[in-house]
VOBA-1610 file (N, C-alpha, C; in pm, whole numbers, padded with zeros to 5 digits, always signed):
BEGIN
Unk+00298-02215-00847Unk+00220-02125-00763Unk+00302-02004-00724Unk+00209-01885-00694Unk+00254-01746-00687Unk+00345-01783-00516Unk+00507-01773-00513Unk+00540-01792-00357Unk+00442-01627-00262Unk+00389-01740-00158Unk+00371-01614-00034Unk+00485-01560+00063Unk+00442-01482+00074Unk+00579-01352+00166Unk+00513-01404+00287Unk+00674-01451+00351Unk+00656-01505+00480Unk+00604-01455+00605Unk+00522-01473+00684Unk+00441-01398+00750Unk+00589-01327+00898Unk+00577-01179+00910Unk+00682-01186+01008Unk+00636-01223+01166Unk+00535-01283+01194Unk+00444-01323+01295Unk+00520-01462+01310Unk+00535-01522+01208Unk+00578-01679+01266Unk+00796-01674+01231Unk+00817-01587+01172Unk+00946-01606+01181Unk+01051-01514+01248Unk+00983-01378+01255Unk+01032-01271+01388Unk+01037-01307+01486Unk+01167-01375+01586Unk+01142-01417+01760Unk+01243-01339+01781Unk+01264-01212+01759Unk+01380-01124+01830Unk+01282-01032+01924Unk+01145-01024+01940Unk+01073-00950+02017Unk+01022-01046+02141Unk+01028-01169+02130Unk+00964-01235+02236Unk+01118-01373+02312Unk+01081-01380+02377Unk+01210-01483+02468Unk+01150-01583+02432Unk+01240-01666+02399Unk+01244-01823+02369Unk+01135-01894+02431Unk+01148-01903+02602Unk+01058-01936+02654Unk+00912-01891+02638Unk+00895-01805+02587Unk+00735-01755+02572Unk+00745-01803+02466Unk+00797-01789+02295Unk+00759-01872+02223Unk+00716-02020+02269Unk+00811-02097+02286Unk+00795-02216+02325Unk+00655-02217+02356Unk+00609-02175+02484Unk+00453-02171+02529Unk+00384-02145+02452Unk+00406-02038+02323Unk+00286-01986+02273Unk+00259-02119+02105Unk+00370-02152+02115Unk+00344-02264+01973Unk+00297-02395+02049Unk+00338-02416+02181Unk+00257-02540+02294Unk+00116-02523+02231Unk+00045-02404+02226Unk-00082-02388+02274Unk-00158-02401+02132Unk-00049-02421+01982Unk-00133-02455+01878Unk-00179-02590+01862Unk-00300-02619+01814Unk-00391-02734+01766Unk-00321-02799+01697Unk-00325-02929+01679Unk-00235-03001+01583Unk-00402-03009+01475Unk-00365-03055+01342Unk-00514-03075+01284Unk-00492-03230+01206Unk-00595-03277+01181Unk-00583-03398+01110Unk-00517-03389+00965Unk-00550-03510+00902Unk-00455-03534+00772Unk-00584-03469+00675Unk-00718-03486+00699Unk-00808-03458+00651Unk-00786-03271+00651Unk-00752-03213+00752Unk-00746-03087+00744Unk-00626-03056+00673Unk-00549-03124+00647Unk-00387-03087+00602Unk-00481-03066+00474Unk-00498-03175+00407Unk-00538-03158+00236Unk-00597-03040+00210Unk-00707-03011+00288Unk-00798-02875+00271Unk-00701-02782+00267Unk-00633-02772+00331Unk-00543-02627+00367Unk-00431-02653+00307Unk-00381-02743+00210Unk-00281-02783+00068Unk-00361-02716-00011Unk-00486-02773-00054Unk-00563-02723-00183Unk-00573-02556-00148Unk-00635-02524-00050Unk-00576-02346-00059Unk-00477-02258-00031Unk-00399-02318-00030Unk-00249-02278-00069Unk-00201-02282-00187Unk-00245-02370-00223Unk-00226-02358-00413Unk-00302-02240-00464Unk-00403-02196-00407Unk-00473-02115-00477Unk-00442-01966-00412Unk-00293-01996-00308Unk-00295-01835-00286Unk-00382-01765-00153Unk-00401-01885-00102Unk-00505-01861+00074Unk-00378-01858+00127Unk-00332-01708+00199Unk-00236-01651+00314Unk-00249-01753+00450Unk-00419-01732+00461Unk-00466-01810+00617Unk-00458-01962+00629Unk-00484-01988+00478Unk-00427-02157+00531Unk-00291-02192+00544Unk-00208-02131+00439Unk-00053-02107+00468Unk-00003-02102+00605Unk-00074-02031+00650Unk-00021-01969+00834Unk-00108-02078+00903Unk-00203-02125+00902Unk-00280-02257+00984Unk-00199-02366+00983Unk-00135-02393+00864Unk-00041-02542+00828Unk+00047-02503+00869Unk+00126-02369+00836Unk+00257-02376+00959Unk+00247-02367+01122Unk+00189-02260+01096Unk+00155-02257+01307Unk+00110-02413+01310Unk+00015-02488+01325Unk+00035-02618+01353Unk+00154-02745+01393Unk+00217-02689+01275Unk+00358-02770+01267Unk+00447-02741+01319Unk+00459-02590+01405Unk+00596-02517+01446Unk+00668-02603+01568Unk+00616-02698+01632Unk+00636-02729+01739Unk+00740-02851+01728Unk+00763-02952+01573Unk+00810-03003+01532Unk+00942-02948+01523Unk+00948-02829+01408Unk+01080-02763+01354Unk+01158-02731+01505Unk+01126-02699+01609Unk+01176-02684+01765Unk+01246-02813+01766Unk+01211-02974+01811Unk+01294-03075+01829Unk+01356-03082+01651Unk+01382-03060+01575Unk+01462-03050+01451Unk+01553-03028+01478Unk+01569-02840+01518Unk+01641-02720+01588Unk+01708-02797+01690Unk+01681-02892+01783Unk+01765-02877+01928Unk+01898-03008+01869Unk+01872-03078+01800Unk+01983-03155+01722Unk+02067-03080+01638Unk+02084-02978+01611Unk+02156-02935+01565Unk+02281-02788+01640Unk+02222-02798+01761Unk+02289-02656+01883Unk+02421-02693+01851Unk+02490-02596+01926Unk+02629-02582+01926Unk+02721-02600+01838Unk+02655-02573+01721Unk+02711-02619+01553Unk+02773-02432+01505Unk+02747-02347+01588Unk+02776-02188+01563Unk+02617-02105+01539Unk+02508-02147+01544Unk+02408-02066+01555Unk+02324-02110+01686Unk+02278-01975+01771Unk+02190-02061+01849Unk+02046-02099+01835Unk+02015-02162+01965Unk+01886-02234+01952Unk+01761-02134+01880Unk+01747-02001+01889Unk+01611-01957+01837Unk+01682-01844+01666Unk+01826-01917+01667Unk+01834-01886+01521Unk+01823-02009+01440Unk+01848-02095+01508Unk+01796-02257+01447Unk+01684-02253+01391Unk+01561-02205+01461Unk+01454-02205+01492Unk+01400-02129+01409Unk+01455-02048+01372Unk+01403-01916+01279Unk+01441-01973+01143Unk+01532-02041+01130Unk+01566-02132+01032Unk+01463-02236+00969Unk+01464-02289+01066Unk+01363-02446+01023Unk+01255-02384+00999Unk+01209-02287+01082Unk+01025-02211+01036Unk+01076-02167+00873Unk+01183-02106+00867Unk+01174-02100+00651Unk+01132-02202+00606Unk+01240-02314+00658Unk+01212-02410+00551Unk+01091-02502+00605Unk+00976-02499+00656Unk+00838-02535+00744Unk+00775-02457+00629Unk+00793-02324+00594Unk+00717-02239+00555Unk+00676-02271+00354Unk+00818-02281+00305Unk+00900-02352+00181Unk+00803-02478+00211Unk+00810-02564+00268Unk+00730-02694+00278Unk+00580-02702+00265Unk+00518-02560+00341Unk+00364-02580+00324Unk+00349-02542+00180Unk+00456-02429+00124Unk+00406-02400-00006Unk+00458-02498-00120Unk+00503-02599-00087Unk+00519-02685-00223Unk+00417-02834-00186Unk+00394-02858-00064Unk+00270-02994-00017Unk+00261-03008-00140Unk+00224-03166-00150Unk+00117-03186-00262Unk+00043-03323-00181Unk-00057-03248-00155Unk-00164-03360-00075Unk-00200-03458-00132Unk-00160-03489-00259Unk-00237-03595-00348Unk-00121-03696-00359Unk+00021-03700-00256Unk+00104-03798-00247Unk+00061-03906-00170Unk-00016-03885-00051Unk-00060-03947+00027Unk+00006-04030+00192Unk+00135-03836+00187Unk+00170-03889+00347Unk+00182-03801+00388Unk+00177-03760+00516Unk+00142-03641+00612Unk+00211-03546+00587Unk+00195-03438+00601Unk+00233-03301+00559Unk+00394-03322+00655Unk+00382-03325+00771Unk+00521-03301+00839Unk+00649-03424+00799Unk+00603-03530+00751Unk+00671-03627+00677Unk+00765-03581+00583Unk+00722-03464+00519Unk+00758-03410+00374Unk+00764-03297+00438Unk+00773-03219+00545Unk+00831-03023+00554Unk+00951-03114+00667Unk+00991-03254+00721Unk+01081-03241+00761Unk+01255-03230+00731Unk+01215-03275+00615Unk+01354-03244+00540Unk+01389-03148+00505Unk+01259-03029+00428Unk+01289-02880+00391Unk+01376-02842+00515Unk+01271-02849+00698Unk+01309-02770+00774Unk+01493-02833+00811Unk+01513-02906+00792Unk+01653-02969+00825Unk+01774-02895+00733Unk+01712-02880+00555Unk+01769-02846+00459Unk+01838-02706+00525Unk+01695-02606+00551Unk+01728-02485+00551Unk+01813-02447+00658Unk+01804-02546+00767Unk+01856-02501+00888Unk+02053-02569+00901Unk+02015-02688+00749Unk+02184-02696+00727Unk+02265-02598+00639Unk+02165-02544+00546Unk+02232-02403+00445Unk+02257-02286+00549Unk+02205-02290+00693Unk+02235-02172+00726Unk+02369-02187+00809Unk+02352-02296+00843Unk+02492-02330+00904Unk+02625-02324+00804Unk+02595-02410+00716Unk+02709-02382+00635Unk+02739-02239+00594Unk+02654-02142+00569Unk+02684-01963+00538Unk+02731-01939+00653Unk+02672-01922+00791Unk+02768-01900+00879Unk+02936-01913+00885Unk+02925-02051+00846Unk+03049-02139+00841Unk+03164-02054+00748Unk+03099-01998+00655Unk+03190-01911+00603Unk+03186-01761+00607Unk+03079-01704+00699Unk+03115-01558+00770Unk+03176-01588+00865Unk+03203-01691+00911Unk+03349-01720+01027Unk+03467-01686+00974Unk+03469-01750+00850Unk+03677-01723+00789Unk+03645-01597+00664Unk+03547-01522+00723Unk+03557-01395+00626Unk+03679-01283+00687Unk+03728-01208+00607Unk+03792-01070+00727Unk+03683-00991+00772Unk+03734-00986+00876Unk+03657-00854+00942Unk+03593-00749+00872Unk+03673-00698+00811Unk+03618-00566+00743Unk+03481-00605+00642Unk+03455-00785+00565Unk+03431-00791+00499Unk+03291-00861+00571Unk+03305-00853+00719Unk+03129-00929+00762Unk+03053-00836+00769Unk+03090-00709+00807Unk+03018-00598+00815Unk+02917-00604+00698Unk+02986-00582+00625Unk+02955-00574+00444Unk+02842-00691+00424Unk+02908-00781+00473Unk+02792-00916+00408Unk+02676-00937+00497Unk+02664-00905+00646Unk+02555-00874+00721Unk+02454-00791+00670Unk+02488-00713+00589Unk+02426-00560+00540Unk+02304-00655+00400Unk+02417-00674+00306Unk+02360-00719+00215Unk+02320-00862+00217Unk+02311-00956+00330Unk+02232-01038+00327Unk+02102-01014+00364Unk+02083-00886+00439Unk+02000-00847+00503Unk+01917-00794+00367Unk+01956-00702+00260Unk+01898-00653+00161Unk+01867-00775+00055Unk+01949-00883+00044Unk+01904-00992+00004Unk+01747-01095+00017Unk+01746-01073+00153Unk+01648-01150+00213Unk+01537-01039+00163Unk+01494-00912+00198Unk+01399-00831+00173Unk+01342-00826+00042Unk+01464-00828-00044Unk+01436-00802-00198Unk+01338-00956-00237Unk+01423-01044-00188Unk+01397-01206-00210Unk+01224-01215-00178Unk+01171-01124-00081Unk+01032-01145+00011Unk+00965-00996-00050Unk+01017-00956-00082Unk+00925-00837-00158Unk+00918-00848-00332Unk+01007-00879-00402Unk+01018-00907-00524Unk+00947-01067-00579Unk+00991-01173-00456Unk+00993-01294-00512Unk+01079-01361-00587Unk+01180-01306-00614Unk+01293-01361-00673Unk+01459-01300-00609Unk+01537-01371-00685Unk+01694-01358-00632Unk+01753-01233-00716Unk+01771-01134-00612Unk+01811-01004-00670Unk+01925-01040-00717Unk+02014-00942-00856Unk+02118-00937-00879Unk+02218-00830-00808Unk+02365-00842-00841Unk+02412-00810-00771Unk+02407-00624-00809Unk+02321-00578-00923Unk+02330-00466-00955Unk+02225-00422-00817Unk+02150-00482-00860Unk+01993-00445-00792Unk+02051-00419-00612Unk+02151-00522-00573Unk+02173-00501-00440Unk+02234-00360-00410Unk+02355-00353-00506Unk+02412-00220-00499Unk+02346-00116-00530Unk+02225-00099-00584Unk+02177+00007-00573Unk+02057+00037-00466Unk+02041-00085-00413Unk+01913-00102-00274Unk+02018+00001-00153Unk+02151-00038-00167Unk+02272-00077-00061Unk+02398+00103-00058Unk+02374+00141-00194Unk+02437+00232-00238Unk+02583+00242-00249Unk+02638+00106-00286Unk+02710+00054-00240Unk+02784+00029-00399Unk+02926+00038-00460Unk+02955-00014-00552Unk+02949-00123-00628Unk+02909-00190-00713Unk+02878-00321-00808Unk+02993-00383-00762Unk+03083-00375-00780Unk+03240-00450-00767Unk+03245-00513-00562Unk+03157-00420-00496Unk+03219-00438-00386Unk+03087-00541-00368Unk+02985-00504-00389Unk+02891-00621-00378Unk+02910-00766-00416Unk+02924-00787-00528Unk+02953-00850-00656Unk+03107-00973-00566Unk+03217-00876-00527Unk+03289-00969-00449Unk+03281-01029-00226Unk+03203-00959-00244Unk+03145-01014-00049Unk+03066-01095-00113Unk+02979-01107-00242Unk+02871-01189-00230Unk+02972-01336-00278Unk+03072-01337-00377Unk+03175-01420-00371Unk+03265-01478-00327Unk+03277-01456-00210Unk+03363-01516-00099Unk+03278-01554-00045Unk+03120-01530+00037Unk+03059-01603+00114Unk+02986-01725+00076Unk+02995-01752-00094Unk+02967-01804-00171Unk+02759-01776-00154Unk+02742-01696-00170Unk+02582-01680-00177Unk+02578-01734-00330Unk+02702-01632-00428Unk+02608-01604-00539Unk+02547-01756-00635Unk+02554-01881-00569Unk+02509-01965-00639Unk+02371-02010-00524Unk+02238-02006-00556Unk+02169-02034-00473Unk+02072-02175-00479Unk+02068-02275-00464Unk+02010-02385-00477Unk+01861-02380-00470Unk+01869-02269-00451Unk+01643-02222-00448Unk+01625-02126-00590Unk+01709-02091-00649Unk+01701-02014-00728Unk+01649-02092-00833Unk+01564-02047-00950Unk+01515-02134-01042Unk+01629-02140-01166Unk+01606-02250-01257Unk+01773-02219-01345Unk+01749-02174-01478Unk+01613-02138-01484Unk+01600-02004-01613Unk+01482-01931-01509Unk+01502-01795-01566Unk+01395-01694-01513Unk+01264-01739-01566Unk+01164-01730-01472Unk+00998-01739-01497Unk+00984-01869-01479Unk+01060-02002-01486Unk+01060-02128-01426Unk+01074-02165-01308Unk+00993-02305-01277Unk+00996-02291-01150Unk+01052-02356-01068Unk+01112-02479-01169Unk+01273-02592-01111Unk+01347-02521-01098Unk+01401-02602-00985Unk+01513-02538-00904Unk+01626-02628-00890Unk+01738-02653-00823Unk+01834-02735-00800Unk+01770-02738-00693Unk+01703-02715-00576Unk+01632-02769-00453Unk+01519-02845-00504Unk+01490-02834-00602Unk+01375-02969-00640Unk+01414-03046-00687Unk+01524-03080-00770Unk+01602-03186-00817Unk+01667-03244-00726Unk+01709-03180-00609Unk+01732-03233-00459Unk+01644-03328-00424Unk+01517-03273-00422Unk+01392-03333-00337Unk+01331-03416-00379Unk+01343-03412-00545Unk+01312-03599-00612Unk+01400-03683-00607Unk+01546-03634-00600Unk+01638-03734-00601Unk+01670-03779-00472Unk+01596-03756-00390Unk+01605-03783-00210Unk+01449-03773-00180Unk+01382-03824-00182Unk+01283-03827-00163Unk+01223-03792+00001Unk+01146-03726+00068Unk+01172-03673+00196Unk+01081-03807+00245Unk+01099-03878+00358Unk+01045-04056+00443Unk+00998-03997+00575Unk+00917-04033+00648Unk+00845-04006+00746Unk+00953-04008+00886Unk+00961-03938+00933Unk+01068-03927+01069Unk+00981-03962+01201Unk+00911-04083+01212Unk+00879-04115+01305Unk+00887-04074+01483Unk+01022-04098+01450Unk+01084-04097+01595Unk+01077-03967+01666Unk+01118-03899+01574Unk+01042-03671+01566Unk+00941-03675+01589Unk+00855-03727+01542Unk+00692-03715+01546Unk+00664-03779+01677Unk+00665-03891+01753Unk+00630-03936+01820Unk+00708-03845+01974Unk+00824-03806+01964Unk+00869-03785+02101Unk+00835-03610+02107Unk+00780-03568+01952Unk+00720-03421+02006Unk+00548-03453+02030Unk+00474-03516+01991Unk+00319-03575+02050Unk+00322-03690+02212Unk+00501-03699+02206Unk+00452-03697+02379Unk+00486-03594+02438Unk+00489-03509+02447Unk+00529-03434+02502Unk+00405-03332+02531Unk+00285-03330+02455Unk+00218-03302+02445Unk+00117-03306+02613
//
């Protein structure tokens, strides 16, 4: 399936305070398993609005995900901004015809994404100085290209988004170790990935204990 460009409505929280998010994802509907399938089957077909119905629903989950993981070097609503990727990654691969709840299966994506970001951090910590500047920039042109193109720019393509020399790109993106990406597919126009060979060989199991202490809370 064609990936959708992530809506910046559910993953932009640099305009609103934590606490008002919080309230404003309180106030989404949870929907049945019967509604999950409906809104799987049009997502396959490229429905934006069911995409955004199955995540807004679920956002309230990826939050207790997020709070197990604080004080690891990112904070709580970059956690958060995290797990909604991989929430988002999750509605678009569902396959309703497995026969277990949608959040069963986006809880591992949201855990995945929110441990890849930790670990990149982990190494813009022991970068030099001179060299985070640099990699802030072009992760930033990374991510855009990634959500406007649909695929993993090269390092030419960055340097010329960036205006920036091939060589100098080419080595920040090598020390922070980006340039190998586990979402990336491993021939062009295919759609396996080393994150799907992940995800059969670990199969994602229902997290109960998540589920139940965010529906009391309710």
């Amino acid at each position: 399936m064609r990936q959708l460009k992530i809506t910046k409505s559910i993953t932009n929280r640099e305009s609103a305070s934590l606490d008002k998010y919080l309230q404003e994802i309180g106030k989404e509907e949870l929907i049945t398993v019967e509604e999950e399938v409906e809104l799987a089957q049009r997502i396959k077909k490229g429905d934006r609005a069911a995409l955004e119905k199955l995540t807004r629903a679920n956002l309230r989950f990826v939050v207790s995900v997020a709070k197990q993981y604080q004080n690891q070097g990112l904070s709580l609503p970059d956690l958060i901004n995290e797990g909604n990727l991989g929430l988002i990654k999750a509605a678009e691969k569902f396959d309703e015809t497995r026969g277990f709840k949608f959040i069963s299966y986006a809880v591992w994506w949201i855990r995945q994404s929110i441990l890849q970001a930790l670990a990149e951090q982990s190494r813009i910590v022991r970068l030099p100085l001179n060299q985070v500047g640099s990699l802030n920039k072009i992760n930033k042109a990374f991510s855009k290209f990634e959500q406007e193109y649909e695929r993993t720019p090269t390092p030419e393509e960055l340097a010329e988004a960036l205006e920036l020399p091939k060589e100098k790109v080419s080595d920040t993106l090598r020390v922070s170790g980006r340039h190998v990406s586990v979402d990336a597919p491993f021939v062009d126009g295919e759609d396996n990935s080393l994150l799907d060979v992940l995800v059969n060989n670990d199969s994602p199991n229902a997290d109960n204990t998540l589920i139940s202490e965010s529906l009391s809370r309710e």
